[in-house]
C-alpha positions, 0 to 999 in steps of 0.5 A, spaced: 633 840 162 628 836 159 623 837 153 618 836 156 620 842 162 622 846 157 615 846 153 612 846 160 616 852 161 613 856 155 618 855 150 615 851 144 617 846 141 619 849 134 623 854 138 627 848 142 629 845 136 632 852 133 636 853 141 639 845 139 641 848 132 645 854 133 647 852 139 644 855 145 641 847 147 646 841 147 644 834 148 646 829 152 640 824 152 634 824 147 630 829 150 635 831 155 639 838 154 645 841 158 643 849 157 648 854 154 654 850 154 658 843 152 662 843 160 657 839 164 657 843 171 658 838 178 652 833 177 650 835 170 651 827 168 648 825 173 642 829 173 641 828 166 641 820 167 636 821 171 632 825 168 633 820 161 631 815 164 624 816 170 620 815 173 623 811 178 630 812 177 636 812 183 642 814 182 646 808 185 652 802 185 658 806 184 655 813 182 652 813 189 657 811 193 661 817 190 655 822 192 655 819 199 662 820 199 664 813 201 667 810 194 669 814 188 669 809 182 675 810 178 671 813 172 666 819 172 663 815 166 658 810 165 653 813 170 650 807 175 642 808 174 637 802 178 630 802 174 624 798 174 623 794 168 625 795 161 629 801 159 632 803 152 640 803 153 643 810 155 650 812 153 654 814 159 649 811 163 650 803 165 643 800 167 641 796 173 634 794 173 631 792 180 626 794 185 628 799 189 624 799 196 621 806 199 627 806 204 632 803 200 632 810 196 633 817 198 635 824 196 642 828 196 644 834 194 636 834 190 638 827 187 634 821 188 640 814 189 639 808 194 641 809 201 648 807 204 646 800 206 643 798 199 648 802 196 654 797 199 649 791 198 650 793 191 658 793 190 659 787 194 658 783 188 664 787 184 667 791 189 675 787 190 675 785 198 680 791 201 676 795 197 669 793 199 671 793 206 674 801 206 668 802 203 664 799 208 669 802 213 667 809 210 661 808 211 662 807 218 666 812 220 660 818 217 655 813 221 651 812 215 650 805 216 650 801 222 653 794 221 649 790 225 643 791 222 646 791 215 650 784 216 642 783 218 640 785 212 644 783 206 641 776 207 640 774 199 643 779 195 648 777 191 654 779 195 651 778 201 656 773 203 662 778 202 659 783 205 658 780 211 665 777 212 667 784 212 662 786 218 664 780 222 668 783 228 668 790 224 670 793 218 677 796 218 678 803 216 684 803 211 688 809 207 695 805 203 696 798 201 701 798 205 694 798 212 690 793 207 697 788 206 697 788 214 691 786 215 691 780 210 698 778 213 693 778 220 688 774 216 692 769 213 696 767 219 689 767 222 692 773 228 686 777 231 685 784 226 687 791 229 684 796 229 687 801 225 687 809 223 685 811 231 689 817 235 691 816 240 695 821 246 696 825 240 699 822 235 695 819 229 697 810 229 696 805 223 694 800 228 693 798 234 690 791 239 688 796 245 688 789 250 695 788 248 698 795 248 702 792 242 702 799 237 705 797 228 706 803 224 708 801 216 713 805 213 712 806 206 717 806 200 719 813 201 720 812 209 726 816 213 729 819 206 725 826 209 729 827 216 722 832 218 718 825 218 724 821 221 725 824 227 717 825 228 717 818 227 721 817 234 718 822 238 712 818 236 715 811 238 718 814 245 713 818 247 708 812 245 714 807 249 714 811 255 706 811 256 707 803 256 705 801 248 709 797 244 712 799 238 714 794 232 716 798 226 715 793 218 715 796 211 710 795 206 716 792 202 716 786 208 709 786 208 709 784 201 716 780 201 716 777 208 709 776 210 710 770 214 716 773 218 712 779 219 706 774 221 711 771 226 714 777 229 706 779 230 704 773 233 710 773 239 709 779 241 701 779 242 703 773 246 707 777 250 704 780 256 703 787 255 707 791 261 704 797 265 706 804 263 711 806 267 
């Protein structure tokens, strides 16, 4: 709470400073308190980083896209707030001064923060490609933005030409390294991307070029010491062999040691011609 509502609730200022003493009232900005305890509560931080730095205020760059649940910043702290104008500098609160359009700001679980479009055009100045691209992904996949009409829109933003080389042919949605490395191999060896992380009769696949019936699992370092996981794995290739995909099996290890073997081994078997399910 701030003073300003505590006053309008009644409390007096004299009464106030008394709470801030014997505890009962602890402050995280001037001005701004969290009651009763030092442990903020989920989104404790953040509303008293809006609520030190309003009017005006959004939530927004890394702490935004944590709220729409598409990015999660490494840290909790500093708390990514958009202003108009000059404000004094906050601890824990990393101020970005732009004006927000009525439309870029929009309101969850009772904050204000900038929409998913406006949110993504933001962290593509600073978002590292993969990232920003599962990002986007995520975005994607809750249906919070659609890519067309954002690709549309980021003309002129700072990231504007990264994000847009992300929505070209469609973001990629990935959950390991060992996803994001193949698809880099498939960009630097210029072979069209996959797409990735889909169901498919049942199983759930890594990647997959549906035109060509050509299915890639990666395998991570741990791969094939679990005997449950092993013999799923088979079951998984021969079900998926017998419906007429093809199934080529590389390690995050090739991927990273290989990648032009892999890339070549990529390449011919999307030049072959896919046979019919048998």
């Amino acid at each position: 709470m701030t003073r300003a509502q505590l006053v309008a609730a009644g409390v007096a200022p004299d009464v106030i400073d008394r709470r801030i003493k014997s505890g009962r009232l602890h402050p995280v900005h001037r001005g701004v308190y969290l009651v009763g305890h030092t442990v903020p509560a989920p989104l404790a931080l953040e509303t008293a980083a809006l609520l030190a730095c309003a009017p005006g205020a959004a939530l927004s760059h890394g702490s935004a896209a944590k709220l729409w649940e598409i990015h999660a910043p490494a840290d909790a702290v500093p708390i990514d707030v958009t202003v108009r104008g000059q404000r004094r500098p906050k601890q824990g609160v990393r101020l970005h001064r732009a004006k927000l359009q009525r439309t870029e700001v929009r309101k969850r679980h009772g904050l204000w923060l900038t929409d998913p479009a406006r949110t993504l055009k933001d962290l593509a100045a600073t978002l590292p490609h993969a990232e920003l691209e599962w990002t986007v992904a995520n975005a994607h996949r809750q249906r919070l933005i659609d890519p067309e009409r954002l690709a549309e829109e980021a003309t002129g933003a700072p990231g504007a030409k990264r994000l847009r080389r992300v929505l070209q042919g469609g973001p990629r949605f990935t959950r390991s390294d060992g996803e994001r490395a193949l698809l880099a191999v498939c960009r630097r060896a210029k072979l069209p991307l996959p797409d990735t992380n889909l169901h498919l009769h049942g199983w759930e696949i890594d990647a997959i070029w549906p035109d060509r019936r050509l299915v890639v699992e990666v395998d991570g370092y741990w791969y094939h010491l679990a005997s449950a996981e092993f013999h799923r794995d088979h079951r998984k290739d021969s079900d998926l062999d017998a419906r007429g995909y093809r199934v080529i099996r590389v390690s995050y290890r090739q991927l990273l040691d290989e990648p032009e073997a892999v890339a070549s081994r990529l390449a011919r078997a999307l030049a072959t011609e896919p046979s019919s399910p048998g």
